[in-house]
C-alpha positions, 0 to 999 in steps of 0.5 A: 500500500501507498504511503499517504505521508509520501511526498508524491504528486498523487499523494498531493491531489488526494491531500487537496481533494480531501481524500487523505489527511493533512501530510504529517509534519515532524516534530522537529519541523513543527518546532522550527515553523514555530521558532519563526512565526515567533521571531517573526511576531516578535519583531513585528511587535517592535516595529510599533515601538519607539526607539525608548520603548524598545530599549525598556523591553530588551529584558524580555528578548532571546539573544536571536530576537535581539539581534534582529531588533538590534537591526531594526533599531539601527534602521529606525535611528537612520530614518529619525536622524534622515527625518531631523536633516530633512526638516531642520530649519522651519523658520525665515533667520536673519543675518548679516553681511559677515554671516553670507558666507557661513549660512549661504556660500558653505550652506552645505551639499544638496541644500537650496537656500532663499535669500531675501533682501529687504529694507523697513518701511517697504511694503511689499517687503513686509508682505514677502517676509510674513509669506516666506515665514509661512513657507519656511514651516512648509519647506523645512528642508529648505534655508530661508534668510533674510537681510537688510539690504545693504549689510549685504550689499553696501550701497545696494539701490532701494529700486530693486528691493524687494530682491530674492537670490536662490541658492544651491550649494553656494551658486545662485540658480535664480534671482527675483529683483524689484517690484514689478517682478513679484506683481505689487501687493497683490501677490499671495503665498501661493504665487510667491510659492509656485514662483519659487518652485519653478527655480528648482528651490521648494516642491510644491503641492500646487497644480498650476499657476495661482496667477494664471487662475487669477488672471483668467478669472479676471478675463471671465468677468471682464467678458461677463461684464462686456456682455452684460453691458452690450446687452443693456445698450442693444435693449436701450436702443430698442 
């Protein structure tokens, strides 16, 4: 008679029709699957652990299950210190022309920074600072600077104020310079944030161009009202 525990493709179709019985597994099998499904429970129960709580349960670990969240451990210390490079600034800082080449010329590798020169007094250089304090907590991988004008640049004509550099590692990828650039009062967060991702500087979330949507919702009513008015002068006429 056939062995039913006999590893043979009939044996297999008679196991799935269920004409024999499960193949019985050896003891020292059994024992193996489950020193892994326990390896496994235990380090999937650590990965829900903070780096404190895993070191308040190393107590409770086989020297094997250590090894393995020792591992795990060093992977989660790697993402956290990631994390803090990535999002390390959060805020516009202020410095002076003795600060340039500490914080923009040796910024670091891979790092863009914003510089914006301003003066008091100026409106619309109040306005950029109030929106790039609020990109700044947006884009914490990103250095946002500001400076007086001329403690940079002596000398430096007010007419080109307000005045933004974008860096990268030192050299300047982009430059906005003097009011007409950045549309007046009339320019929002979001314009100021799209024109900032198109130098490379910040990845913004916004779809398209705010301004493009401002200008064509202006068109629309300007449309709408010529309508409205030939209208009322063609019913006049009548």
């Amino acid at each position: 008679m056939q062995d039913p525990n006999a590893d043979t493709e009939w044996n297999d179709i008679l196991r799935k029709k269920g004409i024999l019985p499960p193949k019985e597994v050896p003891k020292d099998e059994e024992e193996e699957e489950a020193a892994v499904l326990q390896h496994q429970s235990v380090v999937k129960t650590y990965e829900d652990m903070t780096l404190e709580e895993l070191e308040e349960n190393e107590d409770e670990l086989s020297e094997e299950d250590e090894r393995a969240v020792e591992l795990y451990r060093q992977k989660r210390i790697a993402q956290w210190q990631a994390t803090q490079l990535k999002n390390k600034f959060g805020e516009v800082l202020e410095i002076s022309g003795q600060d340039y080449v500490q914080e923009v010329t040796n910024a670091g590798k891979d790092l863009w920074v914003i510089l914006h020169l301003y003066k008091q007094g100026i409106p619309l250089c109040s306005l950029i600072n109030q929106h790039l304090a609020g990109l700044a907590r947006k884009f914490k991988d990103v250095k946002f600077l500001k400076a007086i004008s001329t403690t940079c640049i002596p000398n430096y004509p007010d007419k080109n104020l307000p005045t933004i550099f974008v860096y990268l590692e030192g050299n300047i990828r982009a430059q906005f310079i003097g009011p007409l650039v950045f549309g007046g009062m009339n320019l929002t967060r979001e314009e100021l944030e799209w024109k900032l991702s198109e130098s490379g500087a910040i990845k913004t979330d916004l779809e398209e161009n705010p301004h493009q949507q401002i200008q064509d919702q202006l068109m629309t009513s300007i449309r709408a009202t010529s309508i409205s008015t030939r209208k009322d002068s063609e019913s006049d006429d009548d």
